[in-house]
LOZATOR-729307 format. One record per residue (C-alpha): y, z, x; residue in three letters. Coordinates in steps of 0.5 Angstrom, whole numbers, plus 2048, in hexadecimal, padded with zeros to 3 digits. Each point is the difference from the previous one (the first is absolute). Example, Ala and Ser with C-alpha at 12.3 -4.5 7.8 and 13.67 -1.06 7.14 Angstrom:
// LOZATOR-729307
7F7810819ala;8077FE802ser;
//
This chain:
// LOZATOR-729307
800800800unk;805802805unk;7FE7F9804unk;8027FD7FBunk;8068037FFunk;8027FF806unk;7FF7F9802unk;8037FF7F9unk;807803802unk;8007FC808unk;7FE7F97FBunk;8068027FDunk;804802806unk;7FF7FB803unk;8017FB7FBunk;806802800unk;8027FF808unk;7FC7F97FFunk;8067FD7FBunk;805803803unk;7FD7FC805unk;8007FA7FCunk;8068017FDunk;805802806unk;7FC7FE806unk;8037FC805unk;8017F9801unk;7FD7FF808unk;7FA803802unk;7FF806802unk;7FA800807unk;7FE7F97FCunk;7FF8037F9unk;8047FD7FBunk;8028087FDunk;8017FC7F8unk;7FA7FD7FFunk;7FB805803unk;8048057FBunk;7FF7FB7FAunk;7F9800802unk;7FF807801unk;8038027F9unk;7FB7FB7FCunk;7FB803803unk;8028077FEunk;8037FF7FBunk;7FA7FD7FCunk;7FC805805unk;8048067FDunk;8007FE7F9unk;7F8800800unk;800806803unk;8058037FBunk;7FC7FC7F9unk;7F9802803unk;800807803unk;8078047FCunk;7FC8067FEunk;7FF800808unk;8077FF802unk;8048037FBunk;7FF8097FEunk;7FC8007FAunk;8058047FDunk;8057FB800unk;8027FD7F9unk;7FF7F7800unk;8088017FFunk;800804807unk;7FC7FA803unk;8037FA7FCunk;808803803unk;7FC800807unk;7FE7F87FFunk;8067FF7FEunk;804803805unk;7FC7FC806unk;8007F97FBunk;8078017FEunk;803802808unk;7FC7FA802unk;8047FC7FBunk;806802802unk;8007FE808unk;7FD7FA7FEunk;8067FF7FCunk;806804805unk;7FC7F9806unk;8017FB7FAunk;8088027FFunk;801800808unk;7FD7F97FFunk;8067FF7FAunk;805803805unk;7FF7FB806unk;8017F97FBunk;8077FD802unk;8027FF7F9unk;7FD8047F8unk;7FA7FC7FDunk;8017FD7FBunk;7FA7FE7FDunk;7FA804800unk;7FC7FB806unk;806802804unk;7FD807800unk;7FB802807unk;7FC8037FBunk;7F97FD800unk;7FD806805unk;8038057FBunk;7FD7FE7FAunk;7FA7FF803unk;800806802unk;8028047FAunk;7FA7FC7FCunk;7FC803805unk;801806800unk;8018007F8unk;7F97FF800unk;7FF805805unk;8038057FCunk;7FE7FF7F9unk;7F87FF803unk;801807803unk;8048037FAunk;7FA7FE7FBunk;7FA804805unk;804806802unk;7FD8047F9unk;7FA800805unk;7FA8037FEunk;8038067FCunk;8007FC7F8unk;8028077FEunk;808800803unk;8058007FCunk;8057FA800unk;807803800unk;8018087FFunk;8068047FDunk;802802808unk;7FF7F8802unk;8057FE7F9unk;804805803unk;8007FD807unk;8007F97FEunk;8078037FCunk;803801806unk;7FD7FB805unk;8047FC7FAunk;807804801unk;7FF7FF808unk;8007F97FFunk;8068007FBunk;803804805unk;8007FB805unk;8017FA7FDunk;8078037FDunk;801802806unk;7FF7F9804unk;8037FD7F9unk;807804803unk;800800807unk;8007F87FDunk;8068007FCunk;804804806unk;7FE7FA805unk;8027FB7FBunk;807804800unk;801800806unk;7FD7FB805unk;8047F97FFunk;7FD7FA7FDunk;7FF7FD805unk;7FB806803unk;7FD8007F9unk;7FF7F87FFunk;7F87FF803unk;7FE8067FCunk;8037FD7FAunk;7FD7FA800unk;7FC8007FAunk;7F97FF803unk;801806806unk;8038057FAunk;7FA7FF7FCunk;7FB800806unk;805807802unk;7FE8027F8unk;7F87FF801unk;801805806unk;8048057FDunk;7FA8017FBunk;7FB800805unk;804805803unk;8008047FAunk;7F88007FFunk;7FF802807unk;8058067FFunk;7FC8017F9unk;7FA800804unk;802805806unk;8038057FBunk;7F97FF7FCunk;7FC801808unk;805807802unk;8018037F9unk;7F7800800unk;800802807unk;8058067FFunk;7FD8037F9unk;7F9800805unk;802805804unk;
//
């Protein structure tokens, strides 16, 4: 059990430092290895490697006394964070365009949204099998509703609050500043990050209100 376990959480740590890799490696080789393509490699391979781990063994991985909410919030950290630095690679892409895109195909976006179709699927296989052998858990409790509230109020919070900080940047940085980001493909591409920031915010809350109510 605790072999598992282990080999589970270094899958996924490692999947991790692989798409960082992937996404953020340089461009010139480092003592011959190209840095980008081995991490791509690496992280399908532990990507798919972990999410059978986690859909075949999640009695093994997870503590029996956790709820499938607890591990569903787990998922969807992990899922949900691998989203977001595919997203952050995707913009930095945008960024480097010498004009604002004006159609959808002037967008740098096709290893994006392959990787979000991954790990979509990924995601949705791995969150379907976290019941685990144990049929008799419950699916939601009062104190996950109650936890799930307030995971919703800390997402509200920080959308408000980017919302905000968004407005006082519109006051007060000059048009000329602000024309990339208001091109209409770059500020609805902004929006589509601005709601995924919000879910991982939801999900990290959801991760560390379990944690603190454990101890």
């Amino acid at each position: 059990m605790h072999s598992v376990s282990r080999l589970a959480w270094l899958v996924l740590a490692l999947a991790f430092l692989s798409a960082t890799a992937a996404l953020y490696g340089p461009q010139e080789r480092w003592w011959g290895v190209d840095i980008g393509s081995t991490g791509a490699v690496v992280f399908g391979f532990t990507l798919w490697t972990g999410a059978w781990l986690f859909a075949r063994y999640p009695d093994h991985i997870f503590s029996s006394d956790w709820s499938i909410a607890e591990r569903r919030a787990w998922a969807g950290l992990v899922f949900v964070g691998l989203v977001f630095l595919n997203y952050l690679r995707f913009m930095a892409a945008v960024a480097q365009l010498d004009v604002p895109p004006v159609s959808v195909a002037d967008l740098p976006s096709r290893h994006f949204m392959w990787n979000l179709f991954v790990l979509l699927i990924a995601w949705a296989v791995v969150a379907k099998t976290l019941r685990g052998t144990q049929t008799e858990l419950v699916e939601l409790d009062e104190r996950d509703r109650r936890f799930r509230y307030e995971a919703d109020r800390a997402g509200d919070w920080t959308l408000t609050s980017i919302v905000i900080a968004g407005v006082v940047l519109l006051t007060t940085l000059s048009a000329e500043r602000l024309s990339w980001w208001l091109a209409p493909l770059i500020a609805a591409n902004s929006l589509i990050g601005l709601l995924i920031l919000r879910t991982l915010v939801e999900y990290v809350f959801l991760v560390a209100r379990y944690a603190r109510e454990r101890r």
